[in-house]
C-alpha positions as CSV (number, residue, x, y, z in Angstrom):
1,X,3.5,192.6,-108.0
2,X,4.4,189.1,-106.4
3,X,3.0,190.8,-102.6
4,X,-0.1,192.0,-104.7
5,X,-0.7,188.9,-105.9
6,X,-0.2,187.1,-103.1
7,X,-2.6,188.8,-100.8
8,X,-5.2,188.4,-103.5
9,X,-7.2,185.6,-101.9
10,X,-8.4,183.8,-105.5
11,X,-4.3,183.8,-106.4
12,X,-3.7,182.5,-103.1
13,X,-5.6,179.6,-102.5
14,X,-5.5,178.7,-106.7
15,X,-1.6,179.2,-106.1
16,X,-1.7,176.4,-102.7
17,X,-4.1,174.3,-104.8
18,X,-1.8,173.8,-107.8
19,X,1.8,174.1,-105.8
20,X,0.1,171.4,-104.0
21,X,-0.9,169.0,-107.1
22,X,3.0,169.9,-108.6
23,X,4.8,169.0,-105.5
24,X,2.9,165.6,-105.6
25,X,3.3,164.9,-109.1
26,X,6.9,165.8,-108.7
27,X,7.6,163.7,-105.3
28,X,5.4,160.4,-107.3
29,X,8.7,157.8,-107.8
30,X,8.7,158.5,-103.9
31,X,5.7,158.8,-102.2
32,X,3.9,156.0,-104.7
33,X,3.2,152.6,-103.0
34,X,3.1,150.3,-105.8
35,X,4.9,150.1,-108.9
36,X,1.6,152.0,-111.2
37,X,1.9,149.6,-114.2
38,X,2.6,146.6,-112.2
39,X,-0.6,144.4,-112.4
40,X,-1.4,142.1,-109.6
41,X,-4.7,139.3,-110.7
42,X,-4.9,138.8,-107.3
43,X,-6.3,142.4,-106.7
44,X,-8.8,143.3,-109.6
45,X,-11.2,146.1,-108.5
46,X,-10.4,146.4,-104.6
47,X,-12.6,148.9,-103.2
48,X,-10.5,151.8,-101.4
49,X,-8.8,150.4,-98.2
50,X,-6.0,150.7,-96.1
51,X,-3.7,148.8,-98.5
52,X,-5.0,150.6,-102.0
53,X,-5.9,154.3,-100.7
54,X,-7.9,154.6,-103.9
55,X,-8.5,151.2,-105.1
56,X,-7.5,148.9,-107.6
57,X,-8.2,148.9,-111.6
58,X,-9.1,146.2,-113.6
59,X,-5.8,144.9,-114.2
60,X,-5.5,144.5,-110.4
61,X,-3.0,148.3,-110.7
62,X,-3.1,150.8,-107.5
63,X,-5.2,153.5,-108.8
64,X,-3.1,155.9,-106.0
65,X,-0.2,155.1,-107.9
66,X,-1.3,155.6,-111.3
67,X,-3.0,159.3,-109.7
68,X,0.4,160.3,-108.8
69,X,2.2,159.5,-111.8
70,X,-0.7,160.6,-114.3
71,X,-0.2,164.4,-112.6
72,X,3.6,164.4,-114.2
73,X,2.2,163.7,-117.3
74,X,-1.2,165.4,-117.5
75,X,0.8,169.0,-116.1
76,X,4.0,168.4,-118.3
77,X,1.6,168.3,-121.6
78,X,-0.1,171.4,-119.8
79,X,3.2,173.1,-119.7
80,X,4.9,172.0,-122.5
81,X,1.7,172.6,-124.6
82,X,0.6,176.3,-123.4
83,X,4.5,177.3,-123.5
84,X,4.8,176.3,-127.5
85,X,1.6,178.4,-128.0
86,X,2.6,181.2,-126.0
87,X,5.8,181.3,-127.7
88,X,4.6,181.3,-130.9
89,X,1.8,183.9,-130.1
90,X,4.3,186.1,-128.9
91,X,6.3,186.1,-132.2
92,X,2.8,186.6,-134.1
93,X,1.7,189.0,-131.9
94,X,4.3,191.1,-131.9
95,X,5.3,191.2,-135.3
96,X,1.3,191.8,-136.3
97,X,1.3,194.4,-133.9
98,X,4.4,196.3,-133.8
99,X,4.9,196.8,-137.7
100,X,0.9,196.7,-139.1
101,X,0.2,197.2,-142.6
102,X,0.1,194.1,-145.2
103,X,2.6,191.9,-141.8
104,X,-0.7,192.5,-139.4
105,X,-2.9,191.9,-142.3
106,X,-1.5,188.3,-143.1
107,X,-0.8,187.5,-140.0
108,X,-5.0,188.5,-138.5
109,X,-6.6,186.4,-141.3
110,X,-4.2,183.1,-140.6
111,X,-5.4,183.7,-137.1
112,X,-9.3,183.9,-138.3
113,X,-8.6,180.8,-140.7
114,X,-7.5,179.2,-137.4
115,X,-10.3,180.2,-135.0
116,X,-13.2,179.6,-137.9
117,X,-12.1,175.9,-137.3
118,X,-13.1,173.9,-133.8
119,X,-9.7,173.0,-131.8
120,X,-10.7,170.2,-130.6
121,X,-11.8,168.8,-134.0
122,X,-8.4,170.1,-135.4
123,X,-6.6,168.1,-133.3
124,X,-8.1,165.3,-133.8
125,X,-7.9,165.3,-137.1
126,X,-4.3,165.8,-136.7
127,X,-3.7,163.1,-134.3
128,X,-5.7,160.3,-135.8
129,X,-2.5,160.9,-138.7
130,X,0.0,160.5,-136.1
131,X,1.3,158.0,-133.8
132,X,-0.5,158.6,-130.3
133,X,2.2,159.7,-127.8
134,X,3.2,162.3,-125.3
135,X,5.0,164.5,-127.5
136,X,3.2,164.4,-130.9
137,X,-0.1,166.1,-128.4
138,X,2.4,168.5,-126.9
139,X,3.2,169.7,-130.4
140,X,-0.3,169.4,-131.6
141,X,-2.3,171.1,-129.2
142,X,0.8,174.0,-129.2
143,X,0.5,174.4,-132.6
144,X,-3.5,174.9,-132.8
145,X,-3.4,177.1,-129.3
146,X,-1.6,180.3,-130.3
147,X,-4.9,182.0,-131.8
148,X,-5.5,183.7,-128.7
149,X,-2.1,184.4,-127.3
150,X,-1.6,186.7,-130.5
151,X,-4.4,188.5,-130.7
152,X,-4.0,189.6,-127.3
153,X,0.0,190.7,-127.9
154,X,-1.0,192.4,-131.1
155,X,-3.7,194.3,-128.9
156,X,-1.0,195.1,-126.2
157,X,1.5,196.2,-128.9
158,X,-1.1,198.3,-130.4
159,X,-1.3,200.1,-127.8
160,X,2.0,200.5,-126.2
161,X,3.6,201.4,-129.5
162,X,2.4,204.7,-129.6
163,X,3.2,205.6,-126.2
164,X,6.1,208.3,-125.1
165,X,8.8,205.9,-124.0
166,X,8.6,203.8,-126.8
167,X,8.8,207.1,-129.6
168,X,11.5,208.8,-127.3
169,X,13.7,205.2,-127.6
170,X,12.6,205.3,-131.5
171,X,13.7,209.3,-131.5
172,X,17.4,207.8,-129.8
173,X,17.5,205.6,-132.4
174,X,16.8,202.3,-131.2
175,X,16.7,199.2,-133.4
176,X,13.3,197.9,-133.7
177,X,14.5,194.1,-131.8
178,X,15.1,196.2,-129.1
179,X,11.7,198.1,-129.2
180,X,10.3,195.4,-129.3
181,X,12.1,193.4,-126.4
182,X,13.5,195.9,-124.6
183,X,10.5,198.2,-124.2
184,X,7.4,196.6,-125.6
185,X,7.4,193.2,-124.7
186,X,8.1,193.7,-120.8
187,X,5.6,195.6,-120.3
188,X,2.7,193.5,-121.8
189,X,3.8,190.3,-119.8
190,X,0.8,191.0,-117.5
191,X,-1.4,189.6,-119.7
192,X,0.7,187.3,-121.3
193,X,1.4,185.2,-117.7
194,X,-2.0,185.3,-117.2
195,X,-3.2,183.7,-120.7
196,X,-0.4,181.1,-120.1
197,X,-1.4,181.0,-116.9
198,X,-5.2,179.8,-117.5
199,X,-4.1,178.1,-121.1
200,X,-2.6,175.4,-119.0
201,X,-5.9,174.6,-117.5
202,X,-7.2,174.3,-121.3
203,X,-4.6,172.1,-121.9
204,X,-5.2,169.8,-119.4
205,X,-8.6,169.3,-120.7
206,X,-7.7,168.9,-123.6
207,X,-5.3,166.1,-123.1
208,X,-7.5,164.0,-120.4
209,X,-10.2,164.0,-123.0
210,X,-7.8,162.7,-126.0
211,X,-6.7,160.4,-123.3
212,X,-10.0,159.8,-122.8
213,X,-10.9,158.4,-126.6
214,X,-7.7,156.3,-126.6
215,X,-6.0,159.3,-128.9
216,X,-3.5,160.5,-126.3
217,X,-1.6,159.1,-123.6
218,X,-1.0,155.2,-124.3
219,X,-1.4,152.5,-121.8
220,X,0.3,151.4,-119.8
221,X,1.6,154.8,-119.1
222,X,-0.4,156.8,-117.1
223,X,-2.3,159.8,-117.3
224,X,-5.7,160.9,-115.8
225,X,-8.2,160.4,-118.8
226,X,-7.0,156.9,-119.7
227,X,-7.4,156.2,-116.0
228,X,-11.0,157.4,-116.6
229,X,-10.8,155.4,-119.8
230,X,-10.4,152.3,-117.6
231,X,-13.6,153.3,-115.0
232,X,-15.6,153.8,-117.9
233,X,-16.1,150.0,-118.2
234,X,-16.9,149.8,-114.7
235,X,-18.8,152.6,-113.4
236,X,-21.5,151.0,-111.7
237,X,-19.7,148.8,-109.6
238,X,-15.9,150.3,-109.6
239,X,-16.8,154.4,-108.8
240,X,-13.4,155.2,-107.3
241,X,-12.2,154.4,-111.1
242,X,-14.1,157.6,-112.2
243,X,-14.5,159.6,-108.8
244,X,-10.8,160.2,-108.0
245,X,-9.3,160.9,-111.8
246,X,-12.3,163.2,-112.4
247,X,-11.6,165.0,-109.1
248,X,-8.2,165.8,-110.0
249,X,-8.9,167.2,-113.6
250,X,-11.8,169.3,-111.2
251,X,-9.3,170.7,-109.1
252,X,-6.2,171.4,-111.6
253,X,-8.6,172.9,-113.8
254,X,-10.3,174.8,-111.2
255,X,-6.8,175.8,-109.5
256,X,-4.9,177.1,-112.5
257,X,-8.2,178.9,-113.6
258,X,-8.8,180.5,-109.7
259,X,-4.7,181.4,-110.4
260,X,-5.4,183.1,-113.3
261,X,-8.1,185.5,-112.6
262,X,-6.8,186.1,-109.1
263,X,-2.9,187.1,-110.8
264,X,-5.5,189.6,-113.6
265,X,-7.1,191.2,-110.4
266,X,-3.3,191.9,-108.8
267,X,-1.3,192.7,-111.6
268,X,-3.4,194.3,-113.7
269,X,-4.4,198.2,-112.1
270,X,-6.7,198.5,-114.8
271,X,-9.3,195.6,-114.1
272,X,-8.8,197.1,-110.6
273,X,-9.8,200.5,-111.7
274,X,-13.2,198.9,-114.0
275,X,-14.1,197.4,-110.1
């Protein structure tokens, strides 16, 4: 699977792109200049130079600075995020799917209670009752993510149940946990990595634009949409405020999506087959 994927050209280059972005976010304390919430008057709005590779903000911080350590925190609310959802879609999923009746019933209609109301909205509503931080939008967007993620395992599960290894480990007498990890579960991960996969690229979105209204990521701590926060107020003279924070969100979102489809194509014989 891993040489399929890798000489699928869309995984490839969306797998450089965002091994690329992670290995800077990851090497920031090192490879940043300048301390990113140390403000300096004497350097408000510096154009991009040889001193400030991307400029200066309004409070005189290197925008290069704040790029680099904004990454750690826009991809560790992708991860953190997308994995709580996954997790519990999983669960859902699997239970919805694997024993049907009046569990798959309850659990389908909480997931169309779920979906009939816009995300976005839902988490805003839930954060504007919360104190704005890192890990109360982790938790948030996790908890109103999973809709997907389960409806997709209880599809997979549907599916697999019925199939002859899973009734011959039933006929041996195997306990339904380990139908259900043992032979189930492992062989719906497919579609599971790729959801979690492209979810992170939701999730980044998602948290640059609560960023963005002053709902996520406080000041002075970094992340990409309070960085585009701060351009905002001076777009017409200040562009690099804007141009390098949206380029990033452009290419994450564009690399873990290019990821995504490229790992489907590879991993998945049966969108190879529709082609």
């Amino acid at each position: 699977m891993i040489r399929r994927a890798l000489s699928n050209p869309l995984a490839l280059g969306g797998f450089v792109l965002i091994a690329g972005i992670l290995l800077l976010a990851l090497l920031a304390p090192l490879i940043a200049p300048y301390d990113p919430e140390a403000i300096d008057v004497s350097a408000i709005l510096l154009p991009p130079s040889a001193m400030h590779w991307m400029g200066t903000d309004g409070l005189g911080r290197d925008v290069y600075s704040r790029m680099l350590h904004g990454a750690r925190i826009s991809l560790l609310v992708g991860f953190v995020a997308v994995g709580i959802a996954t997790l519990i879609g999983i669960v859902l999923g699997a239970l919805a799917g694997f024993y049907r009746g009046w569990v798959d019933t309850l659990i389908m209609r909480l997931v169309d209670v779920m979906l009939s109301i816009p995300t976005f909205f839902l988490i805003l509503a839930v954060i504007a009752f919360l104190t704005p931080s890192i890990w109360n939008i982790m938790v948030v967007i996790g908890l109103t993510s999973w809709m997907g993620v389960t409806r997709m395992v209880r599809a997979e599960f549907l599916s697999l149940r019925e199939r002859e290894f899973v009734l011959a480990a039933a006929t041996l007498g195997a306990r339904d946990p380990r139908l259900i990890f043992r032979h189930l579960l492992p062989n719906a991960l497919t579609p599971i990595i790729v959801s979690f996969v492209l979810g992170v690229a939701s999730a980044v979105l998602i948290e640059s634009g609560l960023s963005f209204l002053g709902l996520g990521v406080q000041p002075p701590q970094a992340s990409w949409g309070n960085i585009l926060t701060d351009g905002k107020e001076y777009i017409q003279f200040a562009w690099w405020l804007s141009l390098f924070p949206g380029m990033a969100i452009l290419l994450t979102v564009l690399g873990y999506n290019l990821l995504g489809e490229g790992l489907r194509d590879a991993l998945d014989p049966r969108s190879q087959n529709n082609r």
